[in-house]
Every structure is written in structure tokens, then in C-alpha cells.
PLY file of the C-alpha trace (Angstrom):
ply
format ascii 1.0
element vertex 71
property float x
property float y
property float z
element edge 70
property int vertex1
property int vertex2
end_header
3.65 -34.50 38.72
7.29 -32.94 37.36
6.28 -29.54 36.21
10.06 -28.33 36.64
12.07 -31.23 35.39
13.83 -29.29 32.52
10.83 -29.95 29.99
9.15 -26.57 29.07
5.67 -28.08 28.97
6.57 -31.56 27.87
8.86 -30.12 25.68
12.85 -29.56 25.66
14.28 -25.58 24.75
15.53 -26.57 21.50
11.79 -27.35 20.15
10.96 -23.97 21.71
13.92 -22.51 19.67
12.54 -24.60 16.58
9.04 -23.88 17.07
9.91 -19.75 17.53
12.41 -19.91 14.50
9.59 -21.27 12.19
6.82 -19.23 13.45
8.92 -16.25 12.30
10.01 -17.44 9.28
6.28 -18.38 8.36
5.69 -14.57 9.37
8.18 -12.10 8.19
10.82 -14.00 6.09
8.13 -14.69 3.20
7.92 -10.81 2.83
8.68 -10.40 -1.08
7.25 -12.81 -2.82
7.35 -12.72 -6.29
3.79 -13.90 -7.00
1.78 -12.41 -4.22
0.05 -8.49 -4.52
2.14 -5.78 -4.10
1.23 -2.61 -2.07
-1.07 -0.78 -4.35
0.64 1.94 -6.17
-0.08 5.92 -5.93
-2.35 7.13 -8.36
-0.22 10.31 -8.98
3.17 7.68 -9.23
1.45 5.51 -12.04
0.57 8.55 -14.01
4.30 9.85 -13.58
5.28 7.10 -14.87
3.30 6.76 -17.32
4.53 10.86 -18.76
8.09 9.23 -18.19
7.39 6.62 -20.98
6.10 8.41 -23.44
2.59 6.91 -23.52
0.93 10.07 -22.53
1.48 13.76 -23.36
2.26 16.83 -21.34
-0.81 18.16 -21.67
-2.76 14.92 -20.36
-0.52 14.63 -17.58
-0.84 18.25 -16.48
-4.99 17.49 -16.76
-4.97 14.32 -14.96
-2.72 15.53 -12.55
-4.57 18.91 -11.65
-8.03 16.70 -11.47
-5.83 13.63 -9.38
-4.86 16.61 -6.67
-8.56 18.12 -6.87
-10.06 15.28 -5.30
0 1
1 2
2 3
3 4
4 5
5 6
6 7
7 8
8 9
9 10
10 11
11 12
12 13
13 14
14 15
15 16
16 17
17 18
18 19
19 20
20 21
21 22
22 23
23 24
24 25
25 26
26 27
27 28
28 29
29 30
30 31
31 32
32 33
33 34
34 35
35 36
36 37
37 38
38 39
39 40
40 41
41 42
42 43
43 44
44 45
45 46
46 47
47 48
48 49
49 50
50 51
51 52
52 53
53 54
54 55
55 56
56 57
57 58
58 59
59 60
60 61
61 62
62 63
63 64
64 65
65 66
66 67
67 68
68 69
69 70
């Protein structure tokens, strides 16, 4: 049996070098994707933003936000 004849486990270094490559693309590259779930946004973010556009008043966001830090 050759177990040192320049073939990493039957294999040469560049398919190591491919097989790495590809098993960190499949791993980290894919990081944004458009369709899959974002992190899950701060309760207390959402309802700023939500002041910031106009769809809620003052006086709900001071409410929701003094019962948001109460829990």
C-alpha cells in the first residue's frame, strides 16, 4: 500500500483546495440572502420606527414604550 505517494487520501491537493473552497462558500458566503428570515427585530426598534412614520402617536409610543421596558 502507497499511503504517501502525493495523494491526500486518494485524492490530489487541488480537490482538497476545491472541496475546502466549496464547503465555505456553502457556509458563510450565502449569508444575505434576499429570501431567507432575517434576525428578528427589537421590539422597542419596530415601535421606533413605527413613531418615525407617523403611524402611531406620541402618546402611544410613550405607553407602549414604558409597558415594552416594564417587562
Amino acid at each position: 500500500m502507497h499511503f504517501f505517494d502525493g495523494h491526500w487520501g486518494g485524492m490530489h491537493f487541488v480537490w482538497w483546495i476545491i472541496w475546502f473552497i466549496l464547503l465555505i462558500w456553502i457556509f458563510f458566503v450565502p449569508y444575505d440572502i434576499p429570501y431567507r428570515k432575517s434576525k428578528k427585530e427589537d421590539p422597542l426598534a419596530i415601535l421606533k420606527k413605527r413613531f418615525a412614520n407617523g403611524e402611531i402617536t406620541k402618546e402611544e409610543f410613550e405607553e407602549t414604550k414604558r409597558i415594552l421596558k416594564s417587562k
